[in-house]
GUVOVEX-70344 format. One line per 10 residues: their letters; for each residue z, x, y negated of C-alpha. Coordinates in steps of 0.5 Angstrom, whole numbers. Layout:
a	Z X Y | ...
This chain:
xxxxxxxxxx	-11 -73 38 | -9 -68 32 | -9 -71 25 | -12 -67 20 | -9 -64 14 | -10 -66 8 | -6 -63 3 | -10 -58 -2 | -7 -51 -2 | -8 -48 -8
xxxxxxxxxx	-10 -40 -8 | -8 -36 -14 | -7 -29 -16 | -2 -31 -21 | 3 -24 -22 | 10 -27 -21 | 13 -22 -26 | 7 -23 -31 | 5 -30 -31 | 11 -34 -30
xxxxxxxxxx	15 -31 -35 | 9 -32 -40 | 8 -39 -38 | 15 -40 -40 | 16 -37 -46 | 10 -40 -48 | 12 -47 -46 | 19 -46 -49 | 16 -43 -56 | 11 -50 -56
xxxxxxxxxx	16 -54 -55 | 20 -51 -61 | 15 -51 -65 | 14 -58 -63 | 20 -62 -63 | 23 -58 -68 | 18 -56 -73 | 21 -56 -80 | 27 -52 -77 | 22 -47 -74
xxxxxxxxxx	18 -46 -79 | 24 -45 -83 | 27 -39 -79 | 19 -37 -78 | 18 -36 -85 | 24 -34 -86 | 24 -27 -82 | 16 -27 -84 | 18 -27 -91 | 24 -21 -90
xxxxxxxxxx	20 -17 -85 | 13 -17 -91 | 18 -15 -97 | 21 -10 -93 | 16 -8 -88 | 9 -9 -92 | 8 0 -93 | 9 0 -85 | 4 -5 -84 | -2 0 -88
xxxxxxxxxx	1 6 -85 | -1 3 -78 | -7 1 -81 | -9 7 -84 | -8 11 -77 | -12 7 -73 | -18 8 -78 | -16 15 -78 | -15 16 -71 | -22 13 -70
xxxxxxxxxx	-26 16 -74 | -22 23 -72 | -24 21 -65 | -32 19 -66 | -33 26 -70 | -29 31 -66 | -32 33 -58 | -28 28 -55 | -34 23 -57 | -39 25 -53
xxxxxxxxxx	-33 22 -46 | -37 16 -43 | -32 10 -42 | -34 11 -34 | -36 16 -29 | -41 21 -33 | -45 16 -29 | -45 9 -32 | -49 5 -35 | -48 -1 -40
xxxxxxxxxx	-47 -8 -36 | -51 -11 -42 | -56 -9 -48 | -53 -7 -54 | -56 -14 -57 | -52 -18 -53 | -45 -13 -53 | -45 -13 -60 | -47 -21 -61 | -41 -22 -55
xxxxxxxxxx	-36 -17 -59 | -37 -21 -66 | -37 -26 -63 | -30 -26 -60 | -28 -22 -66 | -29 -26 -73 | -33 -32 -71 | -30 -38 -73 | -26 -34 -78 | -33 -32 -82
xxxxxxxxxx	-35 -40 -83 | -28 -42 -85 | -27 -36 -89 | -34 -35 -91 | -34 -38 -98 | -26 -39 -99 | -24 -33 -99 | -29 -30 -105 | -27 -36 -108 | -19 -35 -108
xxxxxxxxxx	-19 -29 -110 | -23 -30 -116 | -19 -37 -118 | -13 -33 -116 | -15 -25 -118 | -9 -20 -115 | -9 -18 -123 | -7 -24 -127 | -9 -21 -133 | -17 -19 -130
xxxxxxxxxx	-23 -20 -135 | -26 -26 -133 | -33 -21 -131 | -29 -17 -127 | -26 -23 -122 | -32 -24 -119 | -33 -15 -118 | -25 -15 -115 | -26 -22 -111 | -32 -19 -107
xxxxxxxxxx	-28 -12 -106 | -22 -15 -103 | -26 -19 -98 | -29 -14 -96 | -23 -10 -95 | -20 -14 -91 | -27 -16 -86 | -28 -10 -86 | -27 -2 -82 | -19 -4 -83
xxxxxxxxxx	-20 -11 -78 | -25 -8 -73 | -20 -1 -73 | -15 -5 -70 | -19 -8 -65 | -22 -2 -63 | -16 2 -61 | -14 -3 -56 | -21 -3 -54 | -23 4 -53
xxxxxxxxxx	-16 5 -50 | -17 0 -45 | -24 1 -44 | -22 9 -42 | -16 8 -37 | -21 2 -34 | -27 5 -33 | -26 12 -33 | -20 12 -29 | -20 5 -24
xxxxxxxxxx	-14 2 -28 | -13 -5 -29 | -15 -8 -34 | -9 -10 -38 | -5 -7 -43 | -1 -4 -38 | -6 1 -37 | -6 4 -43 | 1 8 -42 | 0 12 -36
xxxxxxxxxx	0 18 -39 | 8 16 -41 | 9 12 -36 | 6 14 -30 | 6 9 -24 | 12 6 -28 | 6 2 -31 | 6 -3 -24 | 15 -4 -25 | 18 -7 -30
xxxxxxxxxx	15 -4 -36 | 9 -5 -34 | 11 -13 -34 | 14 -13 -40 | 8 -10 -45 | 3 -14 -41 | 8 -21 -42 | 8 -20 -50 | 0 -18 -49 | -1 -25 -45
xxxxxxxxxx	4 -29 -50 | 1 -26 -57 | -7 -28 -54 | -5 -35 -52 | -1 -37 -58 | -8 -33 -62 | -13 -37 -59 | -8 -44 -60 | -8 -43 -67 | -15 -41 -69
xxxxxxxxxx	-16 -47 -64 | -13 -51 -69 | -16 -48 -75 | -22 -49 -72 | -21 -58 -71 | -19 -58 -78 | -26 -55 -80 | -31 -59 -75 | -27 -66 -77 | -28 -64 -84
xxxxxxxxxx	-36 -62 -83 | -37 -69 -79 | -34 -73 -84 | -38 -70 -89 | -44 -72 -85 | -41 -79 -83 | -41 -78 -76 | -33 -80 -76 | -30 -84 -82 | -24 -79 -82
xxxxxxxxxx	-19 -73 -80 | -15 -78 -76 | -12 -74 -69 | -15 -79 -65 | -22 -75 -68 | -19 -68 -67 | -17 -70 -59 | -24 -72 -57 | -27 -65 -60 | -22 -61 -57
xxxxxxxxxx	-24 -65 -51 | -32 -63 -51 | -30 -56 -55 | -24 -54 -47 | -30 -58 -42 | -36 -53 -44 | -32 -48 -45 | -28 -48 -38 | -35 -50 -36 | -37 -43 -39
xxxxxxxxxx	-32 -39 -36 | -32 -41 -29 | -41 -39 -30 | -38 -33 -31 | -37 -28 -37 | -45 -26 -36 | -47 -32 -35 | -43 -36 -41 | -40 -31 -47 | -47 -28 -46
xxxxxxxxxx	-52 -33 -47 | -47 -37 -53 | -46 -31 -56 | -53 -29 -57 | -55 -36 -60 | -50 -37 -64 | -51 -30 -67 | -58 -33 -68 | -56 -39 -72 | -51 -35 -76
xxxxxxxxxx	-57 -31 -78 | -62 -37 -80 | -57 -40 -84 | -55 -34 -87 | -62 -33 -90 | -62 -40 -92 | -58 -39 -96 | -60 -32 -99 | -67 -35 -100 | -65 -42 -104
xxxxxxxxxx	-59 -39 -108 | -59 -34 -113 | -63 -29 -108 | -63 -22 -114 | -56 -24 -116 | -54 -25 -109 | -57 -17 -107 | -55 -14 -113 | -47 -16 -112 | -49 -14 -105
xxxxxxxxxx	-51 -6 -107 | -47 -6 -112 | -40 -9 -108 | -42 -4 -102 | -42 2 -107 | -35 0 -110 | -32 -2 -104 | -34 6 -101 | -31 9 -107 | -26 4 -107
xxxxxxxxxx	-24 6 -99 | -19 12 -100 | -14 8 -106 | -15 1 -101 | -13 4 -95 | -6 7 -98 | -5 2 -103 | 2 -2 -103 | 3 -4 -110 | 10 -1 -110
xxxxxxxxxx	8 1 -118 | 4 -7 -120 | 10 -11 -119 | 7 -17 -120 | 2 -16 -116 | 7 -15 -110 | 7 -23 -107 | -1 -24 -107 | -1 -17 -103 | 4 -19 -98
xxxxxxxxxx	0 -26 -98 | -7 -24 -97 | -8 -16 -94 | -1 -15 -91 | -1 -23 -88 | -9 -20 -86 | -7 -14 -82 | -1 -18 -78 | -7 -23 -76 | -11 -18 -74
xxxxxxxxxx	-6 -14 -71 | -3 -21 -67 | -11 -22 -64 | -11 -15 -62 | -10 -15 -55 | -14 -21 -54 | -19 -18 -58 | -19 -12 -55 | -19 -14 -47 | -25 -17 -49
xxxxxxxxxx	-29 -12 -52 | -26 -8 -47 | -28 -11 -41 | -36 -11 -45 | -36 -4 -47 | -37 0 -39 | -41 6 -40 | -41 7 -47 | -39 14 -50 | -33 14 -54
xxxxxxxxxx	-37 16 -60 | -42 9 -59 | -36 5 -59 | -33 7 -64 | -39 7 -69 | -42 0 -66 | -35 -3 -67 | -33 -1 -74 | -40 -1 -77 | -44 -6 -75
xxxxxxxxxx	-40 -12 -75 | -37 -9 -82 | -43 -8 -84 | -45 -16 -82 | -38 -18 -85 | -41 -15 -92 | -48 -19 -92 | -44 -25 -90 | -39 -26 -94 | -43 -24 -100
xxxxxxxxxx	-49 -29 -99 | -44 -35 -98 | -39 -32 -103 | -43 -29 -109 | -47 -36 -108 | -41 -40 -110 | -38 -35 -114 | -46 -36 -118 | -45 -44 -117 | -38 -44 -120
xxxxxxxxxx	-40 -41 -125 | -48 -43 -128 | -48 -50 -123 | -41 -53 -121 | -38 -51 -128 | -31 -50 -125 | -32 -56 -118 | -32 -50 -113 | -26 -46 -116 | -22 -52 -115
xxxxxxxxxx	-23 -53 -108 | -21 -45 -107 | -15 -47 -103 | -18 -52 -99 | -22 -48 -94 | -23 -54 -89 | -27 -58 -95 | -30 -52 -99 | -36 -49 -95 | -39 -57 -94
xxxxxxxxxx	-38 -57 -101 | -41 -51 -103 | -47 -55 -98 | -48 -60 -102 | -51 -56 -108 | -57 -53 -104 | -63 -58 -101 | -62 -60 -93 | -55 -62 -94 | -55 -65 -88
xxxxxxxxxx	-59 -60 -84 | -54 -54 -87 | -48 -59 -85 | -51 -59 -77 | -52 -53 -76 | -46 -50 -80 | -42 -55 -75 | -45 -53 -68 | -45 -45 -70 | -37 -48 -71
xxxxxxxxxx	-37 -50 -64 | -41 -45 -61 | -36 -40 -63 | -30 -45 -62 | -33 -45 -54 | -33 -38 -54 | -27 -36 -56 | -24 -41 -52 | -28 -39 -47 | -26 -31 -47
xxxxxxxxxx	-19 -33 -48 | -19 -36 -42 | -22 -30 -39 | -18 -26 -41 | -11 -29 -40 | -14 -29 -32 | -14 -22 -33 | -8 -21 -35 | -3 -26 -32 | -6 -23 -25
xxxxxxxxxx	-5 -16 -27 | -13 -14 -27 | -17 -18 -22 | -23 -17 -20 | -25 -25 -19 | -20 -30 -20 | -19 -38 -16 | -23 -43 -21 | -18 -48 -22 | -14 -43 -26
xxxxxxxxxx	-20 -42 -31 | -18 -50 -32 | -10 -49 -32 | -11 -44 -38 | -16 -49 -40 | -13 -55 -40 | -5 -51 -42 | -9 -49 -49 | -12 -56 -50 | -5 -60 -49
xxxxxxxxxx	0 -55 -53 | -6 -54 -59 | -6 -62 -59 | 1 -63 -59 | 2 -58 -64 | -3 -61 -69 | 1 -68 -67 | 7 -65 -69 | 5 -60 -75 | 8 -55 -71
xxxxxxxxxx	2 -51 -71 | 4 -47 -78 | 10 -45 -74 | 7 -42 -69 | 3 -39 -73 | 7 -36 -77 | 11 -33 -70 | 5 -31 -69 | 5 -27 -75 | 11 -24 -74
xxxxxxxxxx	10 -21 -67 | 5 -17 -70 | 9 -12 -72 | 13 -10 -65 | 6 -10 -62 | 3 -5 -68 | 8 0 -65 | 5 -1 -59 | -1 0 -62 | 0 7 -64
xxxxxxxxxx	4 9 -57 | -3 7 -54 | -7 11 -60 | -2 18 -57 | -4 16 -50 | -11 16 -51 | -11 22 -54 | -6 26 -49 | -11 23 -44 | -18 24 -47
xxxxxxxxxx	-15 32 -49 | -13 33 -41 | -20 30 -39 | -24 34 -44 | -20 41 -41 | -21 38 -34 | -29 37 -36 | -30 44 -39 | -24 48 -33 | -29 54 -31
xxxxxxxxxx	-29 58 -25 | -22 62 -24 | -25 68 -27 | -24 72 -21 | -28 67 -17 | -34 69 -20 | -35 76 -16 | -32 73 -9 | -37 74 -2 | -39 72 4
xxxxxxxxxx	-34 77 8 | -27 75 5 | -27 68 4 | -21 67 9 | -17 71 5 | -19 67 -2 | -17 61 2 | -11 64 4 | -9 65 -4 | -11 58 -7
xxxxxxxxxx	-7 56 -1 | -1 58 -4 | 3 58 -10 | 5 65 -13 | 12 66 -14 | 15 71 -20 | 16 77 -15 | 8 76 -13 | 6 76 -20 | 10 82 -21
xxxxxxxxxx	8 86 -15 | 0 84 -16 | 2 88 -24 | 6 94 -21 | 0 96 -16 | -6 93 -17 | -7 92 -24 | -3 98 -25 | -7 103 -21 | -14 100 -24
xxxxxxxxxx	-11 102 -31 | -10 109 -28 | -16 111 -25 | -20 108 -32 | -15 112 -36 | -18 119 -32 | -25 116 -33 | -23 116 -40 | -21 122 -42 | -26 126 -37
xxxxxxxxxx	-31 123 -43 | -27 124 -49 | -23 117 -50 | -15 117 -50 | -13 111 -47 | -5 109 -46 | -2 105 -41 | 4 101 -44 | 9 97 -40 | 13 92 -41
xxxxxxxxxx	19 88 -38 | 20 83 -44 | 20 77 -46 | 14 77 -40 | 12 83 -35 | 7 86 -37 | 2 92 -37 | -4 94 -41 | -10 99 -43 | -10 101 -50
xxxxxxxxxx	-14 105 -54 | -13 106 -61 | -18 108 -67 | -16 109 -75 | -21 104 -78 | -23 99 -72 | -17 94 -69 | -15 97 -63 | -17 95 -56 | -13 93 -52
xxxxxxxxxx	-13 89 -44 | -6 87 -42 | -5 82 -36 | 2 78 -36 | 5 74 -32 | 5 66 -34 | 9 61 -32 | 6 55 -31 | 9 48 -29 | 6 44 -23
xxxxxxxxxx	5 37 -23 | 10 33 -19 | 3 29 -17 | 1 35 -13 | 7 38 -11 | 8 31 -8 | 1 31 -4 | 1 31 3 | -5 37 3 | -3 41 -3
xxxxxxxxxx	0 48 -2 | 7 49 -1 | 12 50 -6 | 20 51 -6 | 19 50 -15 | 15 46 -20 | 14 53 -22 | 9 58 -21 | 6 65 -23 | -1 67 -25
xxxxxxxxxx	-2 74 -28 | -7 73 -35 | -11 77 -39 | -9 78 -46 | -13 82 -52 | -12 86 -57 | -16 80 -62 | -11 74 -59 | -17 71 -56 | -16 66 -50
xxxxxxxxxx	-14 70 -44 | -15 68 -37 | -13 68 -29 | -15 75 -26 | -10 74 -19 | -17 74 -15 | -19 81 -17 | -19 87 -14 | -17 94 -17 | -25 96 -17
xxxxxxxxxx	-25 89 -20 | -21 90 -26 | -23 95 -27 | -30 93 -28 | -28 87 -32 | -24 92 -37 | -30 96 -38 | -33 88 -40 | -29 87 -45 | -30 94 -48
xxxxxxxxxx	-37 94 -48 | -37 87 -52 | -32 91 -56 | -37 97 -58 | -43 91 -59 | -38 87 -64 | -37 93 -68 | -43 95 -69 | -45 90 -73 | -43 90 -81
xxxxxxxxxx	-42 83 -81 | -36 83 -77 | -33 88 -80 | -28 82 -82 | -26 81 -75 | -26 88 -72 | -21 91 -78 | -15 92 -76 | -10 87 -80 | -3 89 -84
């Protein structure tokens, strides 16, 4: 009798050249940190501190593109591209695509920075010698400078980029991806690893740090309520046991299931508490700043965008503190936050993307952070009398505090707390997802036992970490590796355009315009033709014979009705010929056809059923006019043919000249 195996064999489609390489790094990263976390944090801050002295103008040029580049791309013709087939269809309603996008976007970021930030910038204005009324103004501006179109900028490159090659192409959905129209299939070697290593590295080190902020806070919130007696680490081991347990939970239900359904709860919990707040705290005051910051904000926009203090000295440490360290964590979130809103966004247009991600969590930024952060302001000032001022740099206590002055302190308390752990969940839970996706190099579907390693990995570093101290080290790497990552950034940004140009050609390519008249009778010799690639000498002879002969039979035509015509050839810079006619007041007609050099792809040059070819270059012969319009192919036309479409192009020429109000276009020019 034959005994059973009993061993457990673990299937995995863990990417040897992605995933061990990241785990290890990882790992080595964690345990530096760890065991060695003043010296680390030393180096860390070291190269921090020389990289945003030196560097902070690079860091808002990058910034500045991808606005630019996003708006650029909503407003042009690129827009209306689907991120899919012509097609798709969105996988989820627009309610629940914008709850999971904010969701993984800011989440735990708005309740712990809600409150605080407003504060810190009015404690501590960016200009020292700011009026006490101004504080408040200036402090509502700067928050919403930093939430705001600049953030979600920098999600959206990396999640319209990868959306498009995903969906629109069948790449994988991975970093790599982005850089095929550099990279080729070189995206699959090394070089592909290498970007979705770094890719997999800043995720998890993102996730583990925000992880840790958001442990601080929950200690913070249930010691307020009295549930724990302190912030002690036995206390912060146990919630983020429960927080990585549903959130594995989650993200083995699958992304539909979980992410979904928390994400549209939470977003309803965060907009109840929010109108609770507007309704019991100073409400007019509350809306007044609202309107008002909004205004100031958008005419404040062009200066925010490009301003590095280079003429404000003193201004120059709170700005490498506060927007320079701003636009590095949200760099540092990119990839994770990008995948994720890439892997929600298929068949949206690339206009609906980029106005939904800019605008609607921005514009909910706004309403929040001056709801919570106006509320403290007036509380400090007419309330509190300095009390909340004092806690500005104390972020984990503030927001219960600020609770405290408001009736249902409990109540507000509860709720604040478990929107804090249903957006702990999430993000932990998208991260899992995501970093799945990139340590298995885009697969569809993944073994549930690496949802839980990725789970209990997060759960085990972020502790120790915290244990340690360590968990500011890390952050501070984290920061640093913001800027490599920028320039990625911008290399994805040109190949996204690069593609998106190619796809619109590719949409709008008609007909070659000698196509349009083919019959029935003659298909044999039109399959002959596009079956071969026309060398020089080809190109030549179709110029010398039948274009040529075309050209001479018209001029006789011409001339039997009183219209002079010359034939000029050319040999150089291209073989040429054309049909001109000149007149004393009008720009003279002219029809010439060239022959053109075009490249061939090496892709189709490779192909087994293409058209042979000995060189990567082959000849059309091209029309060109006497207004510099674009010409096109006429390499099927016969000579009747061209004749009939010279006699095409001048009677447009006649019908434009007719007309005074083109006397502009049609006048000959100096």
């Amino acid at each position: 009798m034959n005994k059973l195996n009993t061993s457990v064999v673990f299937k995995t489609n863990f990417s040897k050249s992605v995933a061990f390489p990241s785990l290890t790094i990882i790992i080595a990263i964690s345990l530096c940190c760890g065991f060695f976390s003043t010296e680390t944090e030393e180096v860390f801050n070291f190269i921090k501190e020389l990289v945003f002295k030196n560097l902070s103008w690079l860091y808002v040029l990058l910034v500045t593109v991808f606005v630019l580049f996003l708006i650029g791309l909503a407003t042009s013709k690129l827009g209306k591209i689907k991120l899919g087939h012509d097609d798709s269809v969105p996988d989820y309603s627009f309610f629940s695509w914008v709850a999971m996008l904010f969701a993984a976007g800011m989440g735990i970021g708005l309740m712990y920075f809600g409150v605080s930030e407003t504060m810190s910038h009015y404690a501590t204005p960016a200009n020292a010698n700011l009026a006490v009324d101004l504080r408040a103004k200036e402090a509502q501006l700067y928050t919403f400078f930093h939430w705001g179109f600049h953030a979600w900028s920098i999600y959206g490159v990396v999640g319209l980029s990868l959306a498009y090659f995903t969906y629109r192409h069948n790449l994988p959905l991975a970093i790599r991806s982005g850089f095929y129209p550099m990279l080729k299939d070189k995206i699959h070697g090394r070089f592909g690893d290498i970007i979705d290593v770094f890719g997999l590295c800043s995720t998890f080190f993102g996730i583990t740090t925000t992880l840790g902020f958001g442990v601080v806070q929950l200690c913070a919130g249930l010691v307020s309520l009295k549930i724990i007696p302190d912030t002690d680490f036995k206390y912060q081991v146990a919630i983020v046991l429960v927080v990585m347990v549903i959130a594995v939970f989650s993200a083995i239900s699958g992304l539909g299931k979980g992410v979904k359904k928390l994400s549209e709860m939470n977003i309803l919990l965060a907009v109840l508490l929010m109108l609770f707040i507007l309704v019991f705290g100073p409400t007019i005051y509350i809306l007044s700043t609202f309107t008002e910051g909004l205004g100031y904000y958008i005419s404040h926009f062009i200066s925010l965008t490009f301003n590095t203090y280079a003429y404000e000295k003193g201004s120059q440490e709170w700005f490498s503190k506060w927007t320079i360290l701003y636009w590095a964590w949200w760099i540092s979130w990119a990839p994770y936050v990008g995948l994720f809103i890439a892997k929600i966004s298929k068949g949206r247009t690339i206009r609906e993307f980029i106005l939904a991600v800019l605008f609607i969590p921005a514009f909910f930024n706004f309403l929040w952070m001056t709801v919570f952060g106006s509320s403290a302001v007036w509380i400090d000032e007419h309330v509190a009398h300095g009390a909340l001022s004092q806690l500005a740099n104390n972020p984990d206590t503030l927001l219960f505090n600020f609770f405290s002055y408001f009736p249902f302190t409990t109540l507000l308390n509860v709720l604040s707390i478990l929107i804090i752990c249903v957006f702990f969940i999430t993000s932990a839970d998208s991260g899992i997802f995501i970093m799945n996706g990139i340590a298995s190099k885009g697969a569809i579907n993944s073994p549930k036992w690496q949802s839980v390693f990725w789970g209990v990995l997060l759960s085990l570093l972020s502790l120790s970490l915290l244990r340690t101290g360590g968990l500011a080290s890390l952050q501070t790497m984290t920061l640093i590796s913001a800027l490599p990552f920028g320039i990625i950034m911008i290399l994805l940004c040109y190949n996204l355009w690069k593609a998106l140009v190619a796809d619109n050609e590719y949409s709008i390519k008609k007909y070659s315009h000698g196509s349009l008249n083919w019959n029935n009778s003659n298909w044999k010799e039109h399959l002959e033709k596009i079956l071969t690639f026309s060398e020089k000498k080809d190109v030549h002879r179709f110029i010398d014979t039948t274009v040529k002969k075309a050209f001479i039979e018209l001029k006789a035509e011409l001339a039997n009705n009183n219209v002079d015509a010359n034939i000029n050839s050319f040999s150089s810079p291209q073989h040429a010929i054309e049909l001109e006619i000149k007149f004393d007041q009008l720009r003279n007609f002219k029809y010439g056809v060239m022959a053109q050099a075009l490249t061939i792809s090496e892709t189709l040059i490779n192909e087994k059923n293409s058209p042979d070819s000995d060189s990567e270059i082959t000849f059309h012969p091209i029309t060109y006019f006497g207004d510099h319009r674009m010409g096109y192919d006429v390499q099927y036309l016969s000579k009747d043919g061209i004749i009939s479409d010279v006699l095409r192009e001048y009677e447009r020429f006649l019908n434009l000249s007719s007309d005074r109000d083109n006397d502009l276009i049609m006048k000959p020019t100096n």
